[in-house]
N, C-alpha and C positions, 0 to 999 in steps of 0.2 A: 873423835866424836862422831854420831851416828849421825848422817846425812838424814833430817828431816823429809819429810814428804811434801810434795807440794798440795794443801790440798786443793779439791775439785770439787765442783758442783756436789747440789743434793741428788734425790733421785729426783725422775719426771714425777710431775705431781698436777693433780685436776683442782681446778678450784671448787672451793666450797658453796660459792656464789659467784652469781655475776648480776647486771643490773647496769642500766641506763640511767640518767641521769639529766633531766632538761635544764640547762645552766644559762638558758635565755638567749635572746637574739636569734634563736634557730637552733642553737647548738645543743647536739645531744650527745653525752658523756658516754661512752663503753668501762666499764671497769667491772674489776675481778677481786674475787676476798680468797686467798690461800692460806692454809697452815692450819691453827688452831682457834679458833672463837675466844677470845678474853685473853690468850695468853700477849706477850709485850705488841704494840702497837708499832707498826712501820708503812710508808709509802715508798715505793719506786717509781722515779721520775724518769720517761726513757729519754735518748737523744734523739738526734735531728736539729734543731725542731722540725716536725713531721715524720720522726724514725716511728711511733708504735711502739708495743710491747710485744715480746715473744713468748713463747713456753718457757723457754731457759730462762727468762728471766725472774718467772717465779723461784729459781733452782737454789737463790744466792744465800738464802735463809734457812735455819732451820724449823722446820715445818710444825714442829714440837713445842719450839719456845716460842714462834713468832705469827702473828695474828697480820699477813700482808696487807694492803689495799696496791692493786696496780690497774693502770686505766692508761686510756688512748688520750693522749691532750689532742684539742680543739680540730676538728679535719686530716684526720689520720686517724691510721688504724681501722676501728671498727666503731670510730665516732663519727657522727654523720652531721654538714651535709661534707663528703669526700671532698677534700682539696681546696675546701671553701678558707679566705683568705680575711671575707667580713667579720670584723669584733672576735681578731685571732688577734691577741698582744700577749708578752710577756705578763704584763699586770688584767686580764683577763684568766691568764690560765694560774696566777699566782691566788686568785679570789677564785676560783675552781677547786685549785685543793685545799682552799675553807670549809668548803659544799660538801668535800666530799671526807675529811675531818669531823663537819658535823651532823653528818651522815653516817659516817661509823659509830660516832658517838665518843671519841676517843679528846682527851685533855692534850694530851702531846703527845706525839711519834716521833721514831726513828726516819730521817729522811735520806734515802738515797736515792746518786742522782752522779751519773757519769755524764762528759762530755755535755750536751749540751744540758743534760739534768743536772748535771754540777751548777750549770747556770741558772737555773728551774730554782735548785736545792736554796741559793745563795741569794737568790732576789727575795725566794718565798722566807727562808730563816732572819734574813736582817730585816724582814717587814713585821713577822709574826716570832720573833726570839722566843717568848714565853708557851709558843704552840709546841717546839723544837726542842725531845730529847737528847737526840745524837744527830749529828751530818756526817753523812763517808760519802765521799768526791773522791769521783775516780774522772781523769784527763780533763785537769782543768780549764774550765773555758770561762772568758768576759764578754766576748762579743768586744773588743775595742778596735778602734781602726787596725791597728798596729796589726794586732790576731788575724781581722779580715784581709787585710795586704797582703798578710805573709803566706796564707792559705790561698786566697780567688788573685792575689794579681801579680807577686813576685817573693819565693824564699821557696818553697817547696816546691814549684816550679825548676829550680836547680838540681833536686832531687831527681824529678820522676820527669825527665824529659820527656820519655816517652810518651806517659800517661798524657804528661800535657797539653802534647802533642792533638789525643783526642778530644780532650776538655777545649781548646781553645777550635777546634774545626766548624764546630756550626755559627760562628761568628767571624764575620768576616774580617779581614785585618783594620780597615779604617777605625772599627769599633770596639779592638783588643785595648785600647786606652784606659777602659772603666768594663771590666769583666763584667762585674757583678748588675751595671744597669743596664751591660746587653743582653745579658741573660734575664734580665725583669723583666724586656721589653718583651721578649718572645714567652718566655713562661706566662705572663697577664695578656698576651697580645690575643687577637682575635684567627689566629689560625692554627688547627687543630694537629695538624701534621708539623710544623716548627717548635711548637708549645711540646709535642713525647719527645721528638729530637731534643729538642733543648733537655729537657728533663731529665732524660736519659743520659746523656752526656755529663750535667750538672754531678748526676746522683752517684754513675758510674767511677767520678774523677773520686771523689768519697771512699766507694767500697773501695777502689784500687789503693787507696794510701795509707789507710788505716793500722794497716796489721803489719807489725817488722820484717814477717817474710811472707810472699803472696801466697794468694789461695782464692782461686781463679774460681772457685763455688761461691766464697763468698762474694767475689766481685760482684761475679752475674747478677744472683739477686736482688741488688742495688738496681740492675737495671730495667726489671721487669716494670712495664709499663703502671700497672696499676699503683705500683707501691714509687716508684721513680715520681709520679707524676706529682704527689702530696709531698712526698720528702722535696722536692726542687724546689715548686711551686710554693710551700710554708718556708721552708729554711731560706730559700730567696729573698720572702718576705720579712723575717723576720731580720735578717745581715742587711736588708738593704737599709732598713729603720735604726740600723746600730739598736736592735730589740728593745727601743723604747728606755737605752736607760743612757744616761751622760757617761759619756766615756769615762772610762775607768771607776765610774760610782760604786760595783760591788769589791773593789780594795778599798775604796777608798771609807765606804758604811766598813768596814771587816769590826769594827771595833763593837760592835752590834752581835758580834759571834760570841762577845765575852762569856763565860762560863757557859759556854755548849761544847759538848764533848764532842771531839770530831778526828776524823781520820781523813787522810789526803793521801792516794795511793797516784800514783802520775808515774808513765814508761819515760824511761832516758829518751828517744827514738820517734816519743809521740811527734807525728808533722801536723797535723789539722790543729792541734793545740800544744803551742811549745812548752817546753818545761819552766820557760822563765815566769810565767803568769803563777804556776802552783808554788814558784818559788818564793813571788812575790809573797803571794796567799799565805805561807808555811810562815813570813816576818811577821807579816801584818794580825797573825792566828797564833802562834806559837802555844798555844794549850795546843793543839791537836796533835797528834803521830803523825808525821811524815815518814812515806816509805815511797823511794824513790828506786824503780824495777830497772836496774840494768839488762840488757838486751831486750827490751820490751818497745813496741809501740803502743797504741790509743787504743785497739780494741779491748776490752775486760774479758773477753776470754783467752788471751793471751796468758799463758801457764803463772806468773809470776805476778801480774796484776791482780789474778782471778784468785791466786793462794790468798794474798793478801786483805784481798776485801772478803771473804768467806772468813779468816781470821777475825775481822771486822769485828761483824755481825755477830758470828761466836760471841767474843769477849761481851759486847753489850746488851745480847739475850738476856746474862744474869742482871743490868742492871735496870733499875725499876724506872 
C-alpha cells in the first residue's frame, strides 16, 4: 500500500480584513477575517491563555472553502490594554466570541481550539451548542487541579529535570510549596525587573516542553519579553482561578456536545496536557473521531497532529 502523505499547512495567506472590536471594560478586540467571504464559517481559538494568533494559524483551513474569523483574546496579542488581567475570565472571553459571531453575522461555525483553545472551544460549545457546527480539539486541556499539578508542581517535572531546573530558579526554595502562587505573587507584584524574570521563566518552562523533540527557536520566542510577559501574567491568572469553572465541569457538561460533530486530535507524548483528559473526553463524546498521534507531543505543528487536523477541516468544508 502507498504510504500516504502527511499533509501540511495551506500557503501563507493575508487577511481580508481586520477590525477591532470594543468588548467593554476597556477591552479592545484585534481580529482578522481570512479565506473567502460567505463560504463555510469557522473561528480559531489560540492557546495560552495569553498565547495570541500567528500567521500560520490562518494556514489550517482551506482558504477556498472556508470564511476564518481569528482574533487575540482579552490582553494579548494585538488586543489592548497589553497584559491587563481586569475583566479577563473564561466566561468574559466565551461572551467575546458571541460579539464577534454577531459581528460576522454568522448562525453557527466551525470551532477550533488547541490546548488551551480546546478549553476556549468547550466552555464556549457546551454554553452556546446551537451556535456550534463542528469542534476539532487538538491537546486537550480542563484546567482541573490534577492537569495544573502535573504541569506547575509535580509529573512533568520528572521529565525535564533540567528545564525544571530553570522554571523553579526565580523562586526561592521556602516557596517551591505552591509554584503557581509564587509565581502570581511576582507576576501581579509591584516590581518590574522580578515580574519579566518571573515571566520569562514562567513562559520559557512552556515553549521548552511542548514539542517531542526540542527546537530551541521555538523555545526562545516564548521568552521574549513582550510576548512572555501577557502569556505568564494571563495564563497565571487564569490557573491560578482554576479558569473560573468547577473542577472537572467541561467532562462533566460533555453531554451538552450531543450531536456536534467533532474531532479530538491529542500527541501520545503531550506533557502540559496529558493524554488521559482527551481520553476521558473521547468516553464522555464518543460521536467525535479520535485520533490519537503516536510520537507526537502538544504543539500542532508537529507532523502527525497537524496532518490530522488539516484532515479535519478538509472533511467538514463540504459540510453545511
Amino acid at each position: 500500500l502507498a504510504m500516504t502523505s502527511l499533509r501540511t499547512l495551506y500557503p501563507a495567506i493575508e487577511p481580508y480584513a481586520t477590525g477591532r472590536l470594543d468588548v467593554g471594560d476597556g477591552h479592545s478586540i484585534y481580529y482578522e477575517r481570512v479565506g473567502t467571504p460567505g463560504a463555510k464559517p469557522a473561528v480559531f481559538l489560540h492557546g495560552g491563555p495569553g498565547g495570541g494568533i500567528s500567521a500560520d494559524h490562518r494556514r489550517v483551513f482551506d482558504p477556498a472553502r472556508y470564511d476564518v474569523l481569528l482574533f487575540d483574546q482579552r490582553g494579548c496579542g494585538q488586543s489592548t490594554p497589553h497584559a491587563c488581567l481586569e475583566a479577563n475570565t473564561t466566561w468574559h472571553l466565551v461572551a467575546d466570541i458571541e460579539r464577534l459571531r454577531e459581528l460576522a453575522g454568522f448562525e453557527k461555525w466551525l470551532v477550533f481550539g488547541g490546548s488551551w483553545g480546546s478549553t476556549l472551544a468547550l466552555a464556549y460549545a457546551e454554553t452556546h451548542p446551537d451556535r456550534v457546527s463542528e469542534l476539532v480539539l487538538r491537546g486537550v486541556y480542563t484546567v482541573t487541579q490534577a492537569e495544573l499539578d502535573w504541569y506547575y508542581q509535580f509529573g512533568v517535572s520528572e521529565m525535564y529535570p533540567d528545564k525544571w531546573e530553570a522554571f523553579v530558579a526565580p523562586i526561592p526554595e521556602s516557596e517551591r510549596g505552591d509554584l503557581m502562587a509564587a509565581y502570581h505573587k511576582r507576576l501581579t507584584g509591584g516590581d518590574p525587573a522580578a515580574q519579566i524574570e518571573a515571566a520569562r521563566a514562567w513562559s520559557t518552562w512552556e515553549g521548552s516542553t511542548i514539542k517531542l523533540l526540542p527546537d530551541a527557536d521555538f523555545a526562545a520566542g516564548f521568552g521574549e519579553d513582550h510576548f512572555a510577559l501577557a502569556f505568564a501574567r494571563i495564563e497565571n491568572h487564569y490557573f491560578t482561578h482554576g479558569a473560573w469553572l468547577d473542577d472537572g465541569q467541561l467532562l462533566r457538561d460533555a453531554y451538552n456536545l450531543q450531536g456536534i460533530r467533532g474531532t479530538i486530535v491529542h500527541g501520545r507524548y503531550d506533557m502540559p496536557c496529558p493524554l488521559r483528559t482527551a481520553w476521558a473526553l473521547h468516553q464522555a463524546w464518543p460521536e467525535a473521531d479520535f485520533h490519537l498521534i503516536e510520537g507526537a507531543g502538544h504543539a500542532y505543528s508537529e507532523p502527525g497532529i497537524l496532518d490530522q487536523l488539516i484532515r479535519a477541516t478538509d472533511r467538514y468544508a463540504s459540510l453545511s
